[in-house]
LOGU-63751 format. One record per residue (C-alpha): residue in three letters; chain; x, z, y; residue number from 1. Coordinates in nm, 3 decimals, padded with zeros to 5 digits. Each point is the difference from the previous one (the first is absolute). Example, Ala and Ser with C-alpha at 12.3 -4.5 7.8 and 13.67 -1.06 7.14 Angstrom:
% residues 2
('ALA', 'A', (01.230, 00.780, -00.450), 1) ('SER', 'A', (00.137, -00.066, 00.344), 2) 
This chain:
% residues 330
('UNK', 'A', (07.928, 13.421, 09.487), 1) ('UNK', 'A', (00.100, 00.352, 00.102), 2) ('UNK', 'A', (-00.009, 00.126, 00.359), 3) ('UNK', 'A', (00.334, -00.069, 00.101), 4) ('UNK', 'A', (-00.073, -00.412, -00.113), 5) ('UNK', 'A', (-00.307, 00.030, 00.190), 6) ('UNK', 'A', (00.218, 00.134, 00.308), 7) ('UNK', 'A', (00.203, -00.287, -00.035), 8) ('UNK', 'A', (-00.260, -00.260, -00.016), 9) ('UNK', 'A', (-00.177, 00.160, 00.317), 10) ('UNK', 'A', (00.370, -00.015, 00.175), 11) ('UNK', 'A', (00.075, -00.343, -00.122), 12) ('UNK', 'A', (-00.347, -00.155, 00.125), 13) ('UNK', 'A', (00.058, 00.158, 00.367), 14) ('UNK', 'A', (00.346, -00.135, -00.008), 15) ('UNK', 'A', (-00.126, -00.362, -00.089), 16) ('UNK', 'A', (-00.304, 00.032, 00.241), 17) ('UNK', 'A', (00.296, 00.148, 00.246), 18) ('UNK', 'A', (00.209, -00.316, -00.053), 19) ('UNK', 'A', (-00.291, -00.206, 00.004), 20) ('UNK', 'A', (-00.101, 00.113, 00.373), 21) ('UNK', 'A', (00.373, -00.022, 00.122), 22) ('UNK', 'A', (00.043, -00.390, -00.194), 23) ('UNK', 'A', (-00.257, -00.074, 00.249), 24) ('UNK', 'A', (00.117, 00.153, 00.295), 25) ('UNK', 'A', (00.363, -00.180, -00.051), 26) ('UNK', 'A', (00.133, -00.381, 00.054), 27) ('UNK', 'A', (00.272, -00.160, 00.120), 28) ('UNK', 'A', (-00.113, 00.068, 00.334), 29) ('UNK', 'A', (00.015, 00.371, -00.021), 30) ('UNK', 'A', (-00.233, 00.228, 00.039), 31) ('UNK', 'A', (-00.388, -00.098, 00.033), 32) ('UNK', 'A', (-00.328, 00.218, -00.016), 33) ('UNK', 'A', (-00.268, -00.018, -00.264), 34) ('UNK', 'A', (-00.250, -00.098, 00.268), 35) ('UNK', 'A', (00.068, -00.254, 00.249), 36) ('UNK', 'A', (-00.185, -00.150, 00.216), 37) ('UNK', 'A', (00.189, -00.335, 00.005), 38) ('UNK', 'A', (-00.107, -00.288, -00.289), 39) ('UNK', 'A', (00.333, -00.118, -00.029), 40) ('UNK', 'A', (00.136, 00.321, -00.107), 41) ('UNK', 'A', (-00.325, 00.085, -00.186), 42) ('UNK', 'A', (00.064, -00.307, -00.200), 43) ('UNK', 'A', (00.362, 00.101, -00.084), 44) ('UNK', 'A', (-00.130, 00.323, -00.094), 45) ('UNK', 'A', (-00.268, -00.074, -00.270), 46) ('UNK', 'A', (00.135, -00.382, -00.077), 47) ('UNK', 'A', (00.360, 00.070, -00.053), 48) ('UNK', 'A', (00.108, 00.353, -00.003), 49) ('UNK', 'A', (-00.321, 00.152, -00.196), 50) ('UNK', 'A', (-00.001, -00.276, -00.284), 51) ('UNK', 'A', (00.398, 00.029, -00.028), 52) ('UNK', 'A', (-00.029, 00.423, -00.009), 53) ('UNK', 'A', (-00.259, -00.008, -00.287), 54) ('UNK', 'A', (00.206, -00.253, -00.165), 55) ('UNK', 'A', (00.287, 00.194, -00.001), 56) ('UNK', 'A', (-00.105, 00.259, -00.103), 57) ('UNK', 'A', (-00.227, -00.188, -00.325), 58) ('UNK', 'A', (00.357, -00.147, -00.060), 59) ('UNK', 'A', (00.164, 00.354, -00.059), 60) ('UNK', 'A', (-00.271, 00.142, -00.185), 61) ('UNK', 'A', (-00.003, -00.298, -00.237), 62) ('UNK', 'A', (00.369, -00.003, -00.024), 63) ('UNK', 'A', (00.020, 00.387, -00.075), 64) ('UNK', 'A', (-00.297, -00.028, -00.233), 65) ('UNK', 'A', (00.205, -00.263, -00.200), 66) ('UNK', 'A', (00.293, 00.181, -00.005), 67) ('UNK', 'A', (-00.176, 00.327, -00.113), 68) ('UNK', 'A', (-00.130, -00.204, -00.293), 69) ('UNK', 'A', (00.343, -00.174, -00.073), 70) ('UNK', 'A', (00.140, 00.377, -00.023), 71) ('UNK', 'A', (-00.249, 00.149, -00.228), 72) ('UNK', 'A', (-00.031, -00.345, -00.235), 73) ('UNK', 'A', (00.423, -00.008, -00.043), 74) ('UNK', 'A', (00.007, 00.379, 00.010), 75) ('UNK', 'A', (00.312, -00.044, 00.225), 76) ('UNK', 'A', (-00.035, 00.165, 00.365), 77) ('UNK', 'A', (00.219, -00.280, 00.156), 78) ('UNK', 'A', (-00.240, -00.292, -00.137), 79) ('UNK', 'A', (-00.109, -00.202, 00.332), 80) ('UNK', 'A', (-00.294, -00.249, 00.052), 81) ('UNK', 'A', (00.240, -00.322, -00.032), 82) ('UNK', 'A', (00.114, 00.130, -00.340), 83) ('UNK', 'A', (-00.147, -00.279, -00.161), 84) ('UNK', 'A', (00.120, -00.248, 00.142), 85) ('UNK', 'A', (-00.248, -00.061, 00.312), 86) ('UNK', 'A', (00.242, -00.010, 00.319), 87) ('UNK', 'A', (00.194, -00.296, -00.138), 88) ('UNK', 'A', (-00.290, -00.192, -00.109), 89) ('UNK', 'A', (-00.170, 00.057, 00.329), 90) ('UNK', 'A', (00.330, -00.099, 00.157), 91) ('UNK', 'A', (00.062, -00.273, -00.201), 92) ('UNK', 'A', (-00.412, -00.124, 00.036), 93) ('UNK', 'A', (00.101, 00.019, 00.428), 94) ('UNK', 'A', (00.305, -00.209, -00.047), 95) ('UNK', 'A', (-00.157, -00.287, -00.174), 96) ('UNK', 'A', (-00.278, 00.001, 00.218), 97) ('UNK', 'A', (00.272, -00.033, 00.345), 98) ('UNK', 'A', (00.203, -00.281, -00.237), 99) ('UNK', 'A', (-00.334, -00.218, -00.109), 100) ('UNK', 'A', (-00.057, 00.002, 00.405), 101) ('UNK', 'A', (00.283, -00.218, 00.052), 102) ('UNK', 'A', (-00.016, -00.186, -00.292), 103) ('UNK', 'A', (-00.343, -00.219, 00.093), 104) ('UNK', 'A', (-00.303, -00.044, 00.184), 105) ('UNK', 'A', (-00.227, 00.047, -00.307), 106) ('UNK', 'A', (00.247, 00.310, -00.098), 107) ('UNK', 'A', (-00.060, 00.121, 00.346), 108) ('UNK', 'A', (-00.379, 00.013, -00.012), 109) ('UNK', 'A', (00.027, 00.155, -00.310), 110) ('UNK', 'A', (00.187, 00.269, 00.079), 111) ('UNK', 'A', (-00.135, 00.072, 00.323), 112) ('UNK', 'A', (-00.363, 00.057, -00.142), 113) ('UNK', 'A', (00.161, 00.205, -00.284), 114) ('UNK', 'A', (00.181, 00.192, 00.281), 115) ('UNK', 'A', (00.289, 00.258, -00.032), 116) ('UNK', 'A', (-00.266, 00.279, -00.076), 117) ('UNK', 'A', (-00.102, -00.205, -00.261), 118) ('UNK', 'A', (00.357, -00.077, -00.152), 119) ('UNK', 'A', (00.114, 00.379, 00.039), 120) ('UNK', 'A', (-00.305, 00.084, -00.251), 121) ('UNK', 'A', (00.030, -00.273, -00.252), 122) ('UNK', 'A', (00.364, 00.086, -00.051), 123) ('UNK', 'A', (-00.013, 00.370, -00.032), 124) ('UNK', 'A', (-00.272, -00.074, -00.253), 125) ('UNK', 'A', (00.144, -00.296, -00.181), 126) ('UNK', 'A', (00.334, 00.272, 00.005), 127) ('UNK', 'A', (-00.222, 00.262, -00.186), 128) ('UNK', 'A', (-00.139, -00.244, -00.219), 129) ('UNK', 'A', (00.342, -00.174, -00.090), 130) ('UNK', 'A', (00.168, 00.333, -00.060), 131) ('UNK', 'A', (-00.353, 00.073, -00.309), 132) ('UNK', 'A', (00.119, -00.322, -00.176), 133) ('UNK', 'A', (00.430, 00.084, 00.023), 134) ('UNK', 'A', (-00.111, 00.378, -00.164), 135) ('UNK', 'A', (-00.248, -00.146, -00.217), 136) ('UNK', 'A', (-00.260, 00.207, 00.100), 137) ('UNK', 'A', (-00.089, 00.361, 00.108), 138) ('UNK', 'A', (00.126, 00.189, -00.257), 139) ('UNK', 'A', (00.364, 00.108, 00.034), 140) ('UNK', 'A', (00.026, 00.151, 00.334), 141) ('UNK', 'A', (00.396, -00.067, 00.017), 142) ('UNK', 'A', (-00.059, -00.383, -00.104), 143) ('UNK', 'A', (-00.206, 00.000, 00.313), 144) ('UNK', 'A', (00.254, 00.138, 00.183), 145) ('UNK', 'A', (00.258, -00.184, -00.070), 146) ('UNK', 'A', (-00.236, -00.385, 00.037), 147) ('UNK', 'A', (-00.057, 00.194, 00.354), 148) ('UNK', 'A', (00.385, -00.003, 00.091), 149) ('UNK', 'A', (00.078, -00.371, -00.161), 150) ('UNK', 'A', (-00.326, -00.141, 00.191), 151) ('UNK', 'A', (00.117, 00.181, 00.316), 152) ('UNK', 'A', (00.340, -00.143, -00.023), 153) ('UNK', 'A', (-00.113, -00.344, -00.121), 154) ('UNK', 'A', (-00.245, -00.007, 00.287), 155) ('UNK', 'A', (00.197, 00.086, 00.217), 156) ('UNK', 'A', (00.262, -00.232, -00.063), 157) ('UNK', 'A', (-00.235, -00.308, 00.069), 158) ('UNK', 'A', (-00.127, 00.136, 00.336), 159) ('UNK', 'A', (00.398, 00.019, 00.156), 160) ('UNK', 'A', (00.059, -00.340, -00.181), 161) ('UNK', 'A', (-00.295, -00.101, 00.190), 162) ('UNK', 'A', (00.089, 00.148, 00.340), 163) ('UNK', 'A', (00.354, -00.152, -00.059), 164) ('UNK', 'A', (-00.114, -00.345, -00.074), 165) ('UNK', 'A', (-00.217, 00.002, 00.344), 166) ('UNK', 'A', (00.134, 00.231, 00.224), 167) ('UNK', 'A', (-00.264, -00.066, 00.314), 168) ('UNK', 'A', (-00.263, 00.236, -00.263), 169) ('UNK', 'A', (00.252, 00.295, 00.049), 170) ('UNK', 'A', (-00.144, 00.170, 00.295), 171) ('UNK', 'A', (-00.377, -00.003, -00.167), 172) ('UNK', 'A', (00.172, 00.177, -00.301), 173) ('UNK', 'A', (00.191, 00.259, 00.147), 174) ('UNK', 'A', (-00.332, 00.069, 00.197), 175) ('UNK', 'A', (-00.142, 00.028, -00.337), 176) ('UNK', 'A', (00.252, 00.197, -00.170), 177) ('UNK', 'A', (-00.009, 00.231, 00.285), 178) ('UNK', 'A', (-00.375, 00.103, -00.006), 179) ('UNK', 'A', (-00.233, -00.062, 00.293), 180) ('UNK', 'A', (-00.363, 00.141, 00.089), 181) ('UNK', 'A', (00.009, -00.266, 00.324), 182) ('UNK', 'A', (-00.208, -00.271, -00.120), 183) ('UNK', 'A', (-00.265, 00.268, -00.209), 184) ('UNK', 'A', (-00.355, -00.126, 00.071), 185) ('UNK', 'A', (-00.363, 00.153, -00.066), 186) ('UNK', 'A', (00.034, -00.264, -00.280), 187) ('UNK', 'A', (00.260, 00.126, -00.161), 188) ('UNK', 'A', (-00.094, 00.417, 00.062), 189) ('UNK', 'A', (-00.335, -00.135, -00.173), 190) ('UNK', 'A', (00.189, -00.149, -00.298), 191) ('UNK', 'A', (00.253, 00.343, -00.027), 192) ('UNK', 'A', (-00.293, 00.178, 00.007), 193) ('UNK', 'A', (-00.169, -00.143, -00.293), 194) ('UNK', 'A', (00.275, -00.031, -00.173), 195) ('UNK', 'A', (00.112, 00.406, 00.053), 196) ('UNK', 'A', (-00.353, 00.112, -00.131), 197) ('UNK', 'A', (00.000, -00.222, -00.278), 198) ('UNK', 'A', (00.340, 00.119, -00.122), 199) ('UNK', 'A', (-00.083, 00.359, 00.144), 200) ('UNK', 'A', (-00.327, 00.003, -00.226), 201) ('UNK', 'A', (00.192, -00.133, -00.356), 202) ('UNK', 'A', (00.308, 00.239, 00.082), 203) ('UNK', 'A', (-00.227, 00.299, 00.019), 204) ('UNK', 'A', (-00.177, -00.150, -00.308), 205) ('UNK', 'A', (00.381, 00.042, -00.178), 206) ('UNK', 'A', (00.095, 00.332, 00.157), 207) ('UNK', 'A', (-00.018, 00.252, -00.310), 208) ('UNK', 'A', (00.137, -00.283, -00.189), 209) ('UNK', 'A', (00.298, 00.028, 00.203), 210) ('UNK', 'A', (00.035, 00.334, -00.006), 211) ('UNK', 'A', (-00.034, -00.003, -00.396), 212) ('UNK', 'A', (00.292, -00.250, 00.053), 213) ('UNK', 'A', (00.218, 00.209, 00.143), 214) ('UNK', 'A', (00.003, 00.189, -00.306), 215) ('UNK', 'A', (00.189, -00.241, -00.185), 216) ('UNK', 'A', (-00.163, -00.372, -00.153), 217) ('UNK', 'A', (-00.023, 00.233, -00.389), 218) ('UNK', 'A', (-00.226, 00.205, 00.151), 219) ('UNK', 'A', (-00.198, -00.177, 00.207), 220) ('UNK', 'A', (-00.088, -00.218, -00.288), 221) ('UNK', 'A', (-00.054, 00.295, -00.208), 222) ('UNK', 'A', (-00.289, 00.054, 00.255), 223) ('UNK', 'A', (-00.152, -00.295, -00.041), 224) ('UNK', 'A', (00.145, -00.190, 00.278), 225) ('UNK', 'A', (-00.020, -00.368, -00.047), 226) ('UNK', 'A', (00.293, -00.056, 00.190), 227) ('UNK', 'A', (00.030, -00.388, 00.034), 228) ('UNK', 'A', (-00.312, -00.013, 00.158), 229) ('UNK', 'A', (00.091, 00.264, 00.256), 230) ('UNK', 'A', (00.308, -00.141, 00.055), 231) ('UNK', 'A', (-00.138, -00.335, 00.073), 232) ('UNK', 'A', (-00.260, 00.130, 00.243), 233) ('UNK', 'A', (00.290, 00.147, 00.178), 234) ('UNK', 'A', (00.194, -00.206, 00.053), 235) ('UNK', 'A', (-00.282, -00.254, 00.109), 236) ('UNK', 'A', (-00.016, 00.285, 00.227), 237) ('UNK', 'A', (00.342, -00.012, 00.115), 238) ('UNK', 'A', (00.004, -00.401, 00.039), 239) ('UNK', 'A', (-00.317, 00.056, 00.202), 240) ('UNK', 'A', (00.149, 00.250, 00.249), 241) ('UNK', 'A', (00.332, -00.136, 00.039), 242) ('UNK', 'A', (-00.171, -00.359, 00.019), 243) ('UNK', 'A', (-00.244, 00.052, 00.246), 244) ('UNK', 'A', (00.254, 00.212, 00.221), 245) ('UNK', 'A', (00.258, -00.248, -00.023), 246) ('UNK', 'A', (-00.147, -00.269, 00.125), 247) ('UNK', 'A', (-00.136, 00.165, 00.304), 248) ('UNK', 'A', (00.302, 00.165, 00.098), 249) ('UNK', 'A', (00.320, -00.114, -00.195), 250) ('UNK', 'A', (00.253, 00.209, -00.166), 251) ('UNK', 'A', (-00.025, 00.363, 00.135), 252) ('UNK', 'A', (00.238, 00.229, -00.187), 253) ('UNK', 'A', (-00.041, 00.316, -00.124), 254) ('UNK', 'A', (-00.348, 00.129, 00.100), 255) ('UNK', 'A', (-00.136, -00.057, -00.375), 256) ('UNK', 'A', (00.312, 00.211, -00.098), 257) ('UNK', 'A', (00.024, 00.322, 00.275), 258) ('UNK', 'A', (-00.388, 00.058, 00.039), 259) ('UNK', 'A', (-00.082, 00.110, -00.400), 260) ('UNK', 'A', (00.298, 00.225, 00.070), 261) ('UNK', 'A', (-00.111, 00.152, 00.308), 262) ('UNK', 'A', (-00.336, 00.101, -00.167), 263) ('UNK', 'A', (00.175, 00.100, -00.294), 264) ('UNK', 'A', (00.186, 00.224, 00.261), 265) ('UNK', 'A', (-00.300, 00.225, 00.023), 266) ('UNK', 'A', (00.032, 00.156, -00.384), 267) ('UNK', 'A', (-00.104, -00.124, -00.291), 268) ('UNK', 'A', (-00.285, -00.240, -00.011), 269) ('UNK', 'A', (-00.222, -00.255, -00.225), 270) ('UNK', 'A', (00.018, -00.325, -00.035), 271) ('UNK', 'A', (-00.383, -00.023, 00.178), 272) ('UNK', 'A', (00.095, 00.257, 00.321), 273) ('UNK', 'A', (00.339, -00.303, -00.035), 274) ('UNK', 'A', (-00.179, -00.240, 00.026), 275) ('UNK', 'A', (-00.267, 00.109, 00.271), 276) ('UNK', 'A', (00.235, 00.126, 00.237), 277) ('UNK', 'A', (00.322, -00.216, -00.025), 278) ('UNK', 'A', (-00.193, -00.342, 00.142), 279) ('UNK', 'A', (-00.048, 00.277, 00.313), 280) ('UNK', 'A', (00.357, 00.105, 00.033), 281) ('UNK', 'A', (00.099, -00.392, -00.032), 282) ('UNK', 'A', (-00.212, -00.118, 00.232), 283) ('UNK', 'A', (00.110, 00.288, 00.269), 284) ('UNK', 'A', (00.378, -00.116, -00.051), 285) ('UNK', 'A', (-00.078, -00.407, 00.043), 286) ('UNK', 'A', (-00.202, 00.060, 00.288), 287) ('UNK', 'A', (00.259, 00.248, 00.156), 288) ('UNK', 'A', (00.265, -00.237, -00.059), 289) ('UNK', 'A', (-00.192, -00.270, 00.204), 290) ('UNK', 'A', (-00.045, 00.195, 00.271), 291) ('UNK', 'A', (00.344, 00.071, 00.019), 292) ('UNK', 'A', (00.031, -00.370, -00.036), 293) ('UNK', 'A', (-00.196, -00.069, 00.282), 294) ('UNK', 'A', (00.162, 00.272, 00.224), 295) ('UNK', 'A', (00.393, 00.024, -00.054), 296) ('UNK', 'A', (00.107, -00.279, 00.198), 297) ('UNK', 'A', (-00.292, -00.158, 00.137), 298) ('UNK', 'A', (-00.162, -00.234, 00.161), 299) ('UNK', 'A', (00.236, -00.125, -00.296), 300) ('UNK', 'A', (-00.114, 00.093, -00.380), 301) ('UNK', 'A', (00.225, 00.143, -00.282), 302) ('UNK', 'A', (-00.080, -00.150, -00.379), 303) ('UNK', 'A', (-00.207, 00.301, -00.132), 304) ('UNK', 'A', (00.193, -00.057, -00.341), 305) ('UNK', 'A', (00.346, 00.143, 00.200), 306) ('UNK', 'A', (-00.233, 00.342, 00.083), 307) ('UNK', 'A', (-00.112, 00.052, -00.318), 308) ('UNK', 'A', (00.315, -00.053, -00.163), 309) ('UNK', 'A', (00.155, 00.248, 00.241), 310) ('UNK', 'A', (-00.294, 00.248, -00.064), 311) ('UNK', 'A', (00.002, -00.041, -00.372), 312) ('UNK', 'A', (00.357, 00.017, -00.050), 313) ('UNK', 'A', (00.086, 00.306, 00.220), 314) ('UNK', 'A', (-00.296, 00.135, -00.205), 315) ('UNK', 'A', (00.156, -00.038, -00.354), 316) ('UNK', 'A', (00.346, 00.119, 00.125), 317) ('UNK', 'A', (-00.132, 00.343, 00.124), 318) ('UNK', 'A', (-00.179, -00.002, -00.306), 319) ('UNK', 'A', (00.337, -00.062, -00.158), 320) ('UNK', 'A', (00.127, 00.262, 00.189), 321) ('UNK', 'A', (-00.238, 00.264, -00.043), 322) ('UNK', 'A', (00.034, -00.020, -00.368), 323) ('UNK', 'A', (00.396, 00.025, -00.017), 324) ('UNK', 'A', (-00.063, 00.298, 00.208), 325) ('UNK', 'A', (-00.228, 00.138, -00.225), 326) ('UNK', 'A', (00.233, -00.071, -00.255), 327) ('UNK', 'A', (00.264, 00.195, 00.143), 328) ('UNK', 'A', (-00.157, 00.268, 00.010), 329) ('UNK', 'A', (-00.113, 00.002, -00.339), 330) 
């Protein structure tokens, strides 16, 4: 890591530690101060707001270090953690959980103790797992992509038919589809967390690998890369991630795409420094969004999926920009 990736790190962890303070400090009641004398508001601030912050920002960072991984494993820099699939199984695992509720009482009980969480990460998986068996494996990266689209579409297509067949489940999935950090628990920041440094630790474990990749599949096998092992550990990686954000917070766009760009913004960089400092930059833009969430027209609360989407897109377009400007010039 050279000095200017070490600034970077430095800058990123005072901007989440930043964020982190002002998350706290923020609610749908305005304004409140760290310390405060009052339980009520004490209990808001290290119950609700603290457990929802961290969350947040575990969600991002697991998000951007899936998307980071999805980049460098496709060698394409608009891969995105739902490449695979994982958004329309996680939708489609939601829907049938909101159908079997009005279907009976022993359907009920099951789905309530399997809970929407639960549903979210068993269909982003199951997604992942569906879209192995269509491309026959790990070994042609296009296959994969292209089981990826058809399971997305697929998918997809049963959780509308779904949504149109019982219309009372629609507001739940437009909740869903929007992204929300509202109902994060210490439960589930406990269960991001794990899941971010297990993924964290095998991604690292896979970094030179994926910079050997990046040379071309020829010659990273000419240096002794045994590639469908990596590329199985990855993408268990990337199922992970996505999973475990998922079914916290629902579908929030374009953080696992913008934030490997914006470190890849500060020159060029390895796969490791990637790795290591994109999960930062994620988590910074999830938890900024929320605040904004919380704060644009409150006491009422935006989706944080709308923010990010706003964020991320205006994002890519100057990016856009800058580049046909640079192109001009050339």
């Amino acid at each position: 890591m050279t000095a200017r990736h070490r600034l970077w790190l430095v800058a990123l962890l005072l901007g989440s530690a930043a964020l982190l303070a002002l998350g706290l400090a923020i609610g749908s009641t305005g304004w409140s101060p760290w310390l405060n004398a009052d339980p009520t508001m004490s209990m808001i601030l290290w119950d609700i707001r603290a457990p929802r912050s961290l969350g947040a920002w575990t969600a991002g960072a697991l998000l951007a270090l899936a998307g980071a991984v999805a980049q460098g494993l496709f060698r394409n820099p608009l891969a995105d953690p739902y490449l695979l699939g994982c958004s329309a199984g996680a939708s489609l695992g939601v829907a049938m959980l909101l159908f079997a509720m009005g279907l009976s009482p022993a359907a009920t009980a099951l789905a309530l103790r399997v809970g929407m969480t639960g549903a979210a990460f068993v269909g982003a998986v199951g997604a992942v797992l569906l879209t192995l068996v269509l491309a026959r494996g790990v070994e042609q990266t296009l296959r994969l992509l292209l089981a990826g689209v058809v399971v997305g579409v697929v998918l997809g297509s049963g959780s509308a038919l779904l949504t149109l067949m019982n219309p009372d489940i629609m507001r739940a999935m437009q909740a869903f589809m929007l992204g929300s950090t509202g109902y994060v628990g210490w439960s589930a920041v406990q269960i991001m967390a794990a899941a971010l440094l297990l993924c964290m630790l095998v991604a690292l474990g896979c970094s030179r690998t994926l910079d050997a990749l990046s040379l071309g599949e020829a010659t990273a096998r000419s240096l002794g890369v045994r590639l469908p092992l990596v590329r199985l550990l990855l993408i268990a990686v990337l199922a992970l991630a996505t999973g475990a954000a998922v079914a916290q917070c629902g579908l929030v766009a374009f953080v696992g795409l913008v934030a490997p760009h914006l470190v890849r913004s500060c020159g060029a960089i390895t796969h490791r420094t990637l790795l290591l400092l994109s999960p930062l930059a994620g988590g910074m833009l999830l938890l900024a969004a929320d605040i904004g969430a919380r704060w644009v027209i409150a006491p009422q609360e935006l989706p944080v999926g709308i923010i990010t989407a706003l964020l991320g897109g205006s994002y890519l377009l100057y990016l856009m920009h800058r580049r046909n400007v640079r192109g001009g010039v050339r």
